[in-house]
C-alpha positions as CSV (number, residue, x, y, z in Angstrom):
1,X,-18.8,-61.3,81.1
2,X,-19.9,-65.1,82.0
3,X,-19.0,-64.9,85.7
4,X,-19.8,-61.5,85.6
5,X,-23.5,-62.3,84.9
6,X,-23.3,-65.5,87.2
7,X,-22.7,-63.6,90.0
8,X,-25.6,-61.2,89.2
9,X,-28.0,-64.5,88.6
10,X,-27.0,-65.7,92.4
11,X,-27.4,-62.7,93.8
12,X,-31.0,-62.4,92.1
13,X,-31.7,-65.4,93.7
14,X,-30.1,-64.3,96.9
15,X,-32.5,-60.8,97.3
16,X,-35.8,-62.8,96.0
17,X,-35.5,-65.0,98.5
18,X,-35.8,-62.2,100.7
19,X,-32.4,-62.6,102.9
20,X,-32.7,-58.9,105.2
21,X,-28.3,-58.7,105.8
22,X,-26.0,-59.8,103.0
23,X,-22.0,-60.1,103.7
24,X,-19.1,-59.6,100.7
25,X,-15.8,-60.3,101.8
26,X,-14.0,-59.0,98.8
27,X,-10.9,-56.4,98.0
28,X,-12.3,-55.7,94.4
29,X,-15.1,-52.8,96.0
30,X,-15.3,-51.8,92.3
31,X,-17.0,-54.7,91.0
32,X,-19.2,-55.9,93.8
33,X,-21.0,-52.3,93.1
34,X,-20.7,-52.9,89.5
35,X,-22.7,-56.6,90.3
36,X,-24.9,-54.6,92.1
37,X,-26.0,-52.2,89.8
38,X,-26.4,-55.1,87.3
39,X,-28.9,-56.2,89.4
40,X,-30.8,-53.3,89.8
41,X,-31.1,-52.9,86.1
42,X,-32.4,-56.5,86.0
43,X,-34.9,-56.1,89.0
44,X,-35.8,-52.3,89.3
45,X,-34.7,-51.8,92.8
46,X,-32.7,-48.4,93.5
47,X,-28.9,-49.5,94.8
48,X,-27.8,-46.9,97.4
49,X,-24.1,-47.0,98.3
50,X,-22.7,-45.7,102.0
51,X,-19.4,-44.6,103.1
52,X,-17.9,-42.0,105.5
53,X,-16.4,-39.9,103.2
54,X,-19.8,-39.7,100.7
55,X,-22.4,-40.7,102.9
56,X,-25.9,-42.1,101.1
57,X,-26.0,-41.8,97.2
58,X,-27.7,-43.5,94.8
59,X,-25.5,-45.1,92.2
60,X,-27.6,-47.0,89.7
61,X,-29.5,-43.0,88.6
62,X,-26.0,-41.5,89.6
63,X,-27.6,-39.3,91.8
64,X,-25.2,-36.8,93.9
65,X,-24.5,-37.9,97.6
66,X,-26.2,-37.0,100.8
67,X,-23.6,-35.3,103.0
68,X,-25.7,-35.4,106.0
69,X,-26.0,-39.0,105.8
70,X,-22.3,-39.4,106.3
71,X,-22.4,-41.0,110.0
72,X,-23.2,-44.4,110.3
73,X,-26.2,-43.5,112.9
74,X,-27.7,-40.7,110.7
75,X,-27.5,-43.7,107.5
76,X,-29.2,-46.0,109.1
77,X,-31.4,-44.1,110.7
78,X,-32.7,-42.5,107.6
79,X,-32.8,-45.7,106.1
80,X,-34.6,-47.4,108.4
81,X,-37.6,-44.3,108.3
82,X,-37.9,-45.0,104.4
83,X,-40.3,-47.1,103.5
84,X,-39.5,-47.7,99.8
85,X,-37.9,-50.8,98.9
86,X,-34.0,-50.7,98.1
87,X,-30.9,-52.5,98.3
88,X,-28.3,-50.6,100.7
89,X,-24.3,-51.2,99.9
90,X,-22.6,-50.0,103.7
91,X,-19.1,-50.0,102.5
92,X,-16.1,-50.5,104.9
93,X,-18.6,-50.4,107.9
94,X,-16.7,-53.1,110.2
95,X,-15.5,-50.4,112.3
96,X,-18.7,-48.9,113.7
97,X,-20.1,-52.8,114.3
98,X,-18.1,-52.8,117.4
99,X,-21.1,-50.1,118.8
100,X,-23.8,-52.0,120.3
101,X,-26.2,-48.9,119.0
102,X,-25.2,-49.8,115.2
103,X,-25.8,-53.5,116.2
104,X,-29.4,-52.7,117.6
105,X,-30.1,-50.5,114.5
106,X,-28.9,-53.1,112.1
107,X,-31.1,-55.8,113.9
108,X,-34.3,-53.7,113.4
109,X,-33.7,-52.9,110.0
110,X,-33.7,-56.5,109.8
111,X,-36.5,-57.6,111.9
112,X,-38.5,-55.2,110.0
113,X,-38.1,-56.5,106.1
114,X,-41.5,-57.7,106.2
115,X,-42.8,-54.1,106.7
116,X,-40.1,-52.3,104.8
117,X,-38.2,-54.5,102.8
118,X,-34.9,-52.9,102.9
119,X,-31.6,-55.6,102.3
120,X,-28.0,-54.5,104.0
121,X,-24.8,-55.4,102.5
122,X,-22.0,-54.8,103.9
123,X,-19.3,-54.7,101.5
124,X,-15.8,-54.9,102.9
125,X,-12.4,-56.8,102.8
126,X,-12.9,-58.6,105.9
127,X,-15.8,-58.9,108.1
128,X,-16.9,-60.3,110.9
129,X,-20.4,-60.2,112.3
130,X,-21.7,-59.8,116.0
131,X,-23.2,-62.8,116.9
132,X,-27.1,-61.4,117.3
133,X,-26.9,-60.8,113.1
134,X,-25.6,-64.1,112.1
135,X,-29.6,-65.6,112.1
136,X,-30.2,-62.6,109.7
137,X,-27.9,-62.9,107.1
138,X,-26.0,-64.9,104.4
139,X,-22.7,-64.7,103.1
140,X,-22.3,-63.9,99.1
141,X,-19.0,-64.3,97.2
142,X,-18.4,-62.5,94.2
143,X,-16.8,-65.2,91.1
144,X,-13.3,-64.1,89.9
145,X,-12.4,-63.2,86.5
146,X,-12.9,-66.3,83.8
147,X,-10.1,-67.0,81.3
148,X,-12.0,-65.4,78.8
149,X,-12.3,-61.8,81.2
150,X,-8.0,-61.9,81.9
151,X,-8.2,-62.6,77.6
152,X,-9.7,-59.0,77.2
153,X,-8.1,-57.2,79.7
154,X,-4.7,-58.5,78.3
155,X,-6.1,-57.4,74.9
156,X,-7.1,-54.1,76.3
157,X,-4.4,-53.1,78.0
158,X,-2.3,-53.7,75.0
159,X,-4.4,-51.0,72.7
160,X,-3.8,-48.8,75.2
161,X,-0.2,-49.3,75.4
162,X,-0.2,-49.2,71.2
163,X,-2.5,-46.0,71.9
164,X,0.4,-44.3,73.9
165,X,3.4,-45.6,71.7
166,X,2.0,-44.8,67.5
167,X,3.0,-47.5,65.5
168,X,4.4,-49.8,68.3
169,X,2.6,-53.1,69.3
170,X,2.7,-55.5,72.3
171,X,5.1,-58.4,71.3
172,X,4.2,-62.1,72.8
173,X,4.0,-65.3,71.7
174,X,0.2,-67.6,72.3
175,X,2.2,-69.9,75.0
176,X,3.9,-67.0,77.2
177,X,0.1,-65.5,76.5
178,X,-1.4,-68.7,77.9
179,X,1.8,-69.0,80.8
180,X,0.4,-65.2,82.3
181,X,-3.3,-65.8,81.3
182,X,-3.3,-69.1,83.9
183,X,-0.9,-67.4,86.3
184,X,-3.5,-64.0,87.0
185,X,-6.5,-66.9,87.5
186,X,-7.5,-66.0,91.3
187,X,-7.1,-62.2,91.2
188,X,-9.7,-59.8,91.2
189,X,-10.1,-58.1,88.1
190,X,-8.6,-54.8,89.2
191,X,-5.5,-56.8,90.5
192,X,-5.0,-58.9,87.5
193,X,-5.5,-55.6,85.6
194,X,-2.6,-54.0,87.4
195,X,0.1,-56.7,86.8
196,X,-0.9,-57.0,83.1
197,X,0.1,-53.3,82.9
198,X,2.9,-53.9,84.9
199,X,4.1,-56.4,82.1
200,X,3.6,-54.2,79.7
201,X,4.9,-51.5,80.4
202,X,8.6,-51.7,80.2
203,X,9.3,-52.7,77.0
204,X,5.5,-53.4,75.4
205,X,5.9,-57.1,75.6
206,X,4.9,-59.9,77.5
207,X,7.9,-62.5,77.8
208,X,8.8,-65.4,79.5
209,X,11.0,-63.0,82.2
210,X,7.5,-61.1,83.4
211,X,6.1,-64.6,84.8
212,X,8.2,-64.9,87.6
213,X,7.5,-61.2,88.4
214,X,3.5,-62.0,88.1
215,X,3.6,-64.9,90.5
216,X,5.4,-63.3,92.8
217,X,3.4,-59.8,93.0
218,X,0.4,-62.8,92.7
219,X,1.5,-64.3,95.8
220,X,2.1,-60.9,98.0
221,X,-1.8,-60.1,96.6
222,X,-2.9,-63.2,97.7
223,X,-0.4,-62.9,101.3
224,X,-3.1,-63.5,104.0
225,X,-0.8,-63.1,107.4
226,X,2.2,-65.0,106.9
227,X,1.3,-68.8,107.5
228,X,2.6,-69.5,104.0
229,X,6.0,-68.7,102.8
230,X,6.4,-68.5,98.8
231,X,9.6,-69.9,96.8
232,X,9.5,-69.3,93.2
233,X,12.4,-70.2,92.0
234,X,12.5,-74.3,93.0
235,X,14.3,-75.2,89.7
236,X,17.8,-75.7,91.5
237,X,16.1,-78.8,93.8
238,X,15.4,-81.1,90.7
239,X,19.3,-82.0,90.9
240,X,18.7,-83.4,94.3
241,X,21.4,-86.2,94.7
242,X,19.0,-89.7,95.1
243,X,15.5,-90.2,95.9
244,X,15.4,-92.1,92.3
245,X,12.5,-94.0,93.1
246,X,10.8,-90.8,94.2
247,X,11.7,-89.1,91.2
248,X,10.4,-91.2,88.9
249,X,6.9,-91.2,90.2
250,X,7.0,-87.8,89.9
251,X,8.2,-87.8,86.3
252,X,5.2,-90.6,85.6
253,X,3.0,-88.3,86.1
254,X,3.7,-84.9,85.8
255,X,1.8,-84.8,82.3
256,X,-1.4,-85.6,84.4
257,X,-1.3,-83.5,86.9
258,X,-0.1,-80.0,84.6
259,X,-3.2,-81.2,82.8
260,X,-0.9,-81.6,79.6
261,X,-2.5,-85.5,79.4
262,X,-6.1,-86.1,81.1
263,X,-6.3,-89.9,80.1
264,X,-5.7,-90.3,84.0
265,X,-6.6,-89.4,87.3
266,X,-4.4,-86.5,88.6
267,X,-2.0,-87.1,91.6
268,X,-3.2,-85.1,95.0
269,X,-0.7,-85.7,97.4
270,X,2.6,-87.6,99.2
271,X,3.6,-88.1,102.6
272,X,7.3,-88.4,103.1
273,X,8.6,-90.2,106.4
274,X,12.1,-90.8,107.5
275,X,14.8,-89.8,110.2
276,X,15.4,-86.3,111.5
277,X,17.6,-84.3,108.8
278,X,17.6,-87.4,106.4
279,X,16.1,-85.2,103.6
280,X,12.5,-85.2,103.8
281,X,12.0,-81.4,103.6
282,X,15.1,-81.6,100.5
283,X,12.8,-84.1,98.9
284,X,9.7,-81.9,99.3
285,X,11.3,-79.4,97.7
286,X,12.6,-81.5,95.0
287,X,9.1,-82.1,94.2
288,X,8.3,-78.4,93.1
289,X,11.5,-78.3,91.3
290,X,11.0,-81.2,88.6
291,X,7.4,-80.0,88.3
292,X,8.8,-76.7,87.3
293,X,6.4,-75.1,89.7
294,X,6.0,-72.7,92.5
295,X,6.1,-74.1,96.5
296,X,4.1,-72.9,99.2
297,X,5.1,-74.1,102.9
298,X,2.4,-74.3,105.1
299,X,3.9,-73.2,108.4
300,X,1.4,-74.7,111.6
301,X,3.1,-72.6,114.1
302,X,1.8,-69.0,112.4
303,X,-1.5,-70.7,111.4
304,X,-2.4,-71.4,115.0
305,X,-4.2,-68.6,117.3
306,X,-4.9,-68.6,120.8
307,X,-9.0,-67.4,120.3
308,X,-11.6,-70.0,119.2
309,X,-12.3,-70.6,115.6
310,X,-8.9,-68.3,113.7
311,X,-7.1,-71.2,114.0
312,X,-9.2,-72.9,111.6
313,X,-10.2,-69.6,109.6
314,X,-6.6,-69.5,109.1
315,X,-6.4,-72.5,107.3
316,X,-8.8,-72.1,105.0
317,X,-7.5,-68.6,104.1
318,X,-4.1,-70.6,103.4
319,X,-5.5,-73.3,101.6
320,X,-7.8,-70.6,99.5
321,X,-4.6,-68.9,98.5
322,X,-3.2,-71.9,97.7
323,X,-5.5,-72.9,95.3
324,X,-5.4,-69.5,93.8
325,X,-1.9,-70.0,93.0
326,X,-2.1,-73.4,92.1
327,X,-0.6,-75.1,90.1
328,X,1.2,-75.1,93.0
329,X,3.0,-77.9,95.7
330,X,2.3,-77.6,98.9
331,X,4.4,-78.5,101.7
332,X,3.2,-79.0,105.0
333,X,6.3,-80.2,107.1
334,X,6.1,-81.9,110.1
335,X,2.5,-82.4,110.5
336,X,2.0,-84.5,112.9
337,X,2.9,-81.6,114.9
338,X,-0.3,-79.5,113.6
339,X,-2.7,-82.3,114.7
340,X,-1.6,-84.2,117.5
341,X,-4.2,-83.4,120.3
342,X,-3.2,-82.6,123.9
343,X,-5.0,-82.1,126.8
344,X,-5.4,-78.0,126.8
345,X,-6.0,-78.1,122.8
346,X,-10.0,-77.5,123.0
347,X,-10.7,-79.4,120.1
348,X,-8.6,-77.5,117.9
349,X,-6.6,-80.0,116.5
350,X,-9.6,-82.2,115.8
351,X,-11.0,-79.0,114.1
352,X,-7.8,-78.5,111.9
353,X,-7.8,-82.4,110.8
354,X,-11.1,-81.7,109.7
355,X,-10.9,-78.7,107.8
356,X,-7.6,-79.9,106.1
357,X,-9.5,-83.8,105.5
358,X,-12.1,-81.7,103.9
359,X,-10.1,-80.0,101.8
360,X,-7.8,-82.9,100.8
361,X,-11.0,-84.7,99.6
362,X,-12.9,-82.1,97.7
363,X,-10.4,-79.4,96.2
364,X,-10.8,-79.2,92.6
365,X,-7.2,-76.8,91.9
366,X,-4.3,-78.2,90.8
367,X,-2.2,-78.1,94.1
368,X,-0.2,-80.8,94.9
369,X,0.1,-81.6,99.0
370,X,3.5,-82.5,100.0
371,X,3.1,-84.1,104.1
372,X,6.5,-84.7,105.7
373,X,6.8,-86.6,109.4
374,X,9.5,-87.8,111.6
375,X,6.6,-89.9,113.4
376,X,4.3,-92.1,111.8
377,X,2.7,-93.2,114.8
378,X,0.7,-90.5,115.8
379,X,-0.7,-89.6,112.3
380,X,-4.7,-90.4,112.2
381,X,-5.1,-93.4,109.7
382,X,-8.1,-91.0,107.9
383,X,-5.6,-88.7,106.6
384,X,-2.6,-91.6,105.0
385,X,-5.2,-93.4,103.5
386,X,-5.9,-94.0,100.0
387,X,-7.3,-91.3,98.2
388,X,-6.0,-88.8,100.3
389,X,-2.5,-89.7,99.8
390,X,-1.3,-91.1,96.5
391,X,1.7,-92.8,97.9
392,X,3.7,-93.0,101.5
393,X,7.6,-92.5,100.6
394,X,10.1,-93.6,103.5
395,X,13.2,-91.1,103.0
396,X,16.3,-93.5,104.4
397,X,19.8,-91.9,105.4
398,X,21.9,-91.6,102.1
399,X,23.9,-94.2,100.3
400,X,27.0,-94.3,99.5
401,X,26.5,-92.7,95.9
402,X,24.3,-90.0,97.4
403,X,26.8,-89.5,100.1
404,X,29.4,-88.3,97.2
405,X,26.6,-86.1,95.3
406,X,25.7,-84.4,98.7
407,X,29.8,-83.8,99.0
408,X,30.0,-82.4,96.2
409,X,27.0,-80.0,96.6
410,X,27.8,-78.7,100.1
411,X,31.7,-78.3,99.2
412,X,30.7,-76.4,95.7
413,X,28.0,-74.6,97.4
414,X,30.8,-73.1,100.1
415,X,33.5,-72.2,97.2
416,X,35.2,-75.2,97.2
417,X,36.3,-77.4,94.2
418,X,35.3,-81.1,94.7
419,X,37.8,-82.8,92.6
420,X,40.4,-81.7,94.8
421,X,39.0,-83.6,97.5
422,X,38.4,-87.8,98.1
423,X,34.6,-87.7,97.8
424,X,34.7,-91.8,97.5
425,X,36.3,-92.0,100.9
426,X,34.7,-89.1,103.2
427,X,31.2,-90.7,101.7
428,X,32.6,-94.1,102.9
429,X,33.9,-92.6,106.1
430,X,30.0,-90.9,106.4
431,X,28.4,-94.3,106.1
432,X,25.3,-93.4,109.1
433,X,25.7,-90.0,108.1
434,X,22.5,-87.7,107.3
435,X,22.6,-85.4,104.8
436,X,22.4,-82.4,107.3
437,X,25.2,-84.1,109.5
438,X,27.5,-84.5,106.6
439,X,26.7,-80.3,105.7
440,X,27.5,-79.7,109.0
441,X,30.8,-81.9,108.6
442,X,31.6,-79.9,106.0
443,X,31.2,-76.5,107.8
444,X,32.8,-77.5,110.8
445,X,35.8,-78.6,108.6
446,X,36.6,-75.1,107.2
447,X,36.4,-74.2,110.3
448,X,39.2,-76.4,111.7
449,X,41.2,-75.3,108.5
450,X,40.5,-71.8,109.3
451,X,42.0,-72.2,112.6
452,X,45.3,-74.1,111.2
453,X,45.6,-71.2,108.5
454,X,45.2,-73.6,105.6
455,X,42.9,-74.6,102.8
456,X,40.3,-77.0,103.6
457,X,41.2,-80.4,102.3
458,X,40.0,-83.9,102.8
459,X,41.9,-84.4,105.8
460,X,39.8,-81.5,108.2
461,X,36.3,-83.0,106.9
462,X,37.4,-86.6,107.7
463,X,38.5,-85.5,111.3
464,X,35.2,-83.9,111.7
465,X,33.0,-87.2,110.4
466,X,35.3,-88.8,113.2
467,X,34.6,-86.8,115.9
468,X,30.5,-86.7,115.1
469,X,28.5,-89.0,116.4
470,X,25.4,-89.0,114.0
471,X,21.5,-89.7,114.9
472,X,21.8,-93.0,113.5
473,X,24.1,-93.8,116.3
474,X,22.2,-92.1,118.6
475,X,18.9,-93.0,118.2
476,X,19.8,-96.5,116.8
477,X,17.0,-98.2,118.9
478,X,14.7,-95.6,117.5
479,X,15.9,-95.7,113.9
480,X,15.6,-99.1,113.8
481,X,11.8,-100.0,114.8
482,X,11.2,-96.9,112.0
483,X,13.4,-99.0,109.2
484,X,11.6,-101.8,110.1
485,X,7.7,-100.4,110.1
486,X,8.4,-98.7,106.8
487,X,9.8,-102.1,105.5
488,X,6.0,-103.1,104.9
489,X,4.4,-100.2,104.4
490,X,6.2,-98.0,102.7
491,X,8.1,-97.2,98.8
492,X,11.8,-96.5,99.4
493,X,12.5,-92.7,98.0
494,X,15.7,-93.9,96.7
């Protein structure tokens, strides 16, 4: 009930200080009015609540609706004649602000507080206002359920499970408990109540199984339009052959950042450099897997929109999600793509580096950024610095060690059994190699083995290393000034 009443203090403060519009973005309709009628308790002004379907009814006497209030016109026509002073929820009325009349009506409702002091809120899941009511009002954002509220919802949902099933009761242990408690942190309360029942319901207990269910109905909750894609199950990427230096930072401190040891600082963020299909992205990945933790990719191409301002809205709606699922890494690949300026950008680009700088220096979640770039050089010094960026890892073309692991995951991977194959000499005969261009060695083997009717054997992938000229060859020039700035500047992955 803490947040609960939190939100009603704010809001107190919000309506005393005598604000005429008031905008709630939130999905949970349920308990924004239940705020609101805590507030009218607290400061004895009636709460009327608007919709199409109902029209104008007050809900803190639970009076029966007005059905000749049910278009938006007639509503706010009848509340602007009233003199008394009331708080007015308009629910789901982003449709009708596209009608200049609604606008006007709106604006004079405002304009005339000091006469009739009536406050608007418009309650609805997302909402933009017309640019002659931005003056007018303020935006208010209802708290989400504490760990304490997810507690008793678990707790209740269980009696009512025991209620339906005599002489049963929900099994669970206090560390699975703890697991789903953390994982429902960032849902509404109506949400998180859903997937607790989900849980549930089965077979009355709440195991280690249901968390990967939980996240990922979490995660299509949370879905705001696609710029993030959601992988779960990262567990497989902690064998990544190499990156051993990489690894071990990551080991050092994991503790800190799960918040299992808070003698230290908690880690924010990497930026991986290194050639084209070296690994980076495999090494992001790799960081979500030994953390044991769920990745979200930030993808720069969906975020962006052609009209002024989404571009950046869309950010922050990504990086609000991500915090709601956090702990969490975050990958954002390629990125000096997202902010290189050009000359027909408009600023956006600018206005992205900020929004993301901003974030980067003042979240408070537990979600762990994950940069990758193919070129340093046009990265802003503001964002690699220190303090945004724990450490900058330069992710080299394999050894020869790695070139056998990465063998003997692509031929296992496609059927194949890698003791029947020289993985010492096609990793000697790969020396150059990436570890995309030795996959695609590998692919392009069974295919010349298809072609000759046989099995593939260590002959077809050696021919194909022959007859592939890799980046390293190339782009040698290029490859080269990039070995040689990360010499000084940068920790070796592997």
């Amino acid at each position: 009930m803490r947040r609960m009443e939190s939100s009603v203090d704010d809001l107190e403060i919000l309506v005393r200080s005598r604000v005429p519009l008031i905008v709630v973005e939130t999905s949970d309709e349920p308990r924004a009015l239940e705020t609101f009628k805590r507030l009218a308790l607290r400061i004895g002004q009636p709460v009327m609540r608007w919709s199409v379907t109902t029209g104008l009814q007050r809900i803190d006497l639970d009076l029966q609706p007005q059905a000749h209030a049910r278009e938006p016109d007639q509503a706010l026509g009848q509340i602007k004649a009233t003199g008394t002073t009331g708080i007015y929820l308009l629910l789901d009325f982003h449709p009708y602000l596209e009608d200049p009349a609604h606008v006007r009506l709106i604006k004079e409702i405002a304009l005339g507080y000091g006469d009739a002091p009536h406050t608007l809120v418009l309650v609805s899941h997302n909402l933009d206002l017309p640019e002659e009511l931005h003056a007018l009002s303020a935006r208010f954002d209802l708290s989400l359920p504490d760990t304490q509220a997810l507690t008793r919802q678990v707790h209740q949902e269980a009696a009512l499970w025991t209620k339906s099933n005599p002489g049963k009761k929900v099994k669970t242990d206090d560390q699975t408990l703890d697991q789903l408690i953390k994982q429902l942190g960032g849902l509404t309360a109506s949400d998180a109540r859903r997937l607790i029942r989900n849980a549930i319901h089965d077979d009355g207990a709440i195991t280690e199984s249901d968390l990967p269910a939980v996240m990922q109905a979490k995660y299509r909750l949370l879905d705001q339009g696609g710029a993030l894609s959601f992988e779960l199950d990262t567990a497989k990427f902690s064998q990544v052959g190499g990156l051993e230096r990489l690894k071990r930072w990551l080991n050092q401190r994991k503790d800190i950042f799960l918040g299992r040891d808070t003698a230290l600082d908690p880690p924010r963020g990497i930026l991986l450099v290194g050639v084209q299909g070296g690994g980076k992205s495999l090494a992001a990945k790799a960081v979500a897997g030994l953390w044991q933790l769920p990745l979200l990719r930030l993808d720069f191409g969906t975020l962006y929109n052609k009209f002024f301002g989404e571009t950046e809205r869309n950010l922050r709606s990504s990086l609000v999600t991500a915090e709601a699922i956090a702990p969490c890494v975050l990958w954002v690949d390629e990125i000096e793509k997202a902010i290189a300026s050009g000359d027909y950008d408009s600023g956006t680009s600018k206005r992205v580096l900020g929004t993301l700088l901003t974030w980067m220096a003042e979240r408070k979640s537990p979600v762990f950024l994950v940069a990758t770039a193919n070129r340093i050089d046009q990265l802003p010094p503001e964002l690699i610095r220190k303090g945004r960026m724990d450490e900058i890892f330069f992710v080299d073309l394999p050894d020869l060690p790695t070139r056998v692991k990465i063998f003997d995951i692509h031929l296992e991977k496609r059927d194949q059994q890698p003791q029947d194959f020289d993985l010492t000499e096609l990793a000697q005969q790969s020396e150059g190699f990436s570890g995309a261009e030795i996959e695609q060695a590998v692919v392009a083997g069974l295919y010349l083995a298809r072609e000759q009717g046989q099995r593939l054997n260590t002959g077809h992938v050696l021919a194909e290393l022959a007859a592939t000229r890799p980046l390293s060859v190339v782009m040698a020039e290029q490859l080269g000034r990039l070995r040689a700035w990360a010499a000084e500047r940068t920790v070796p992955a592997n």
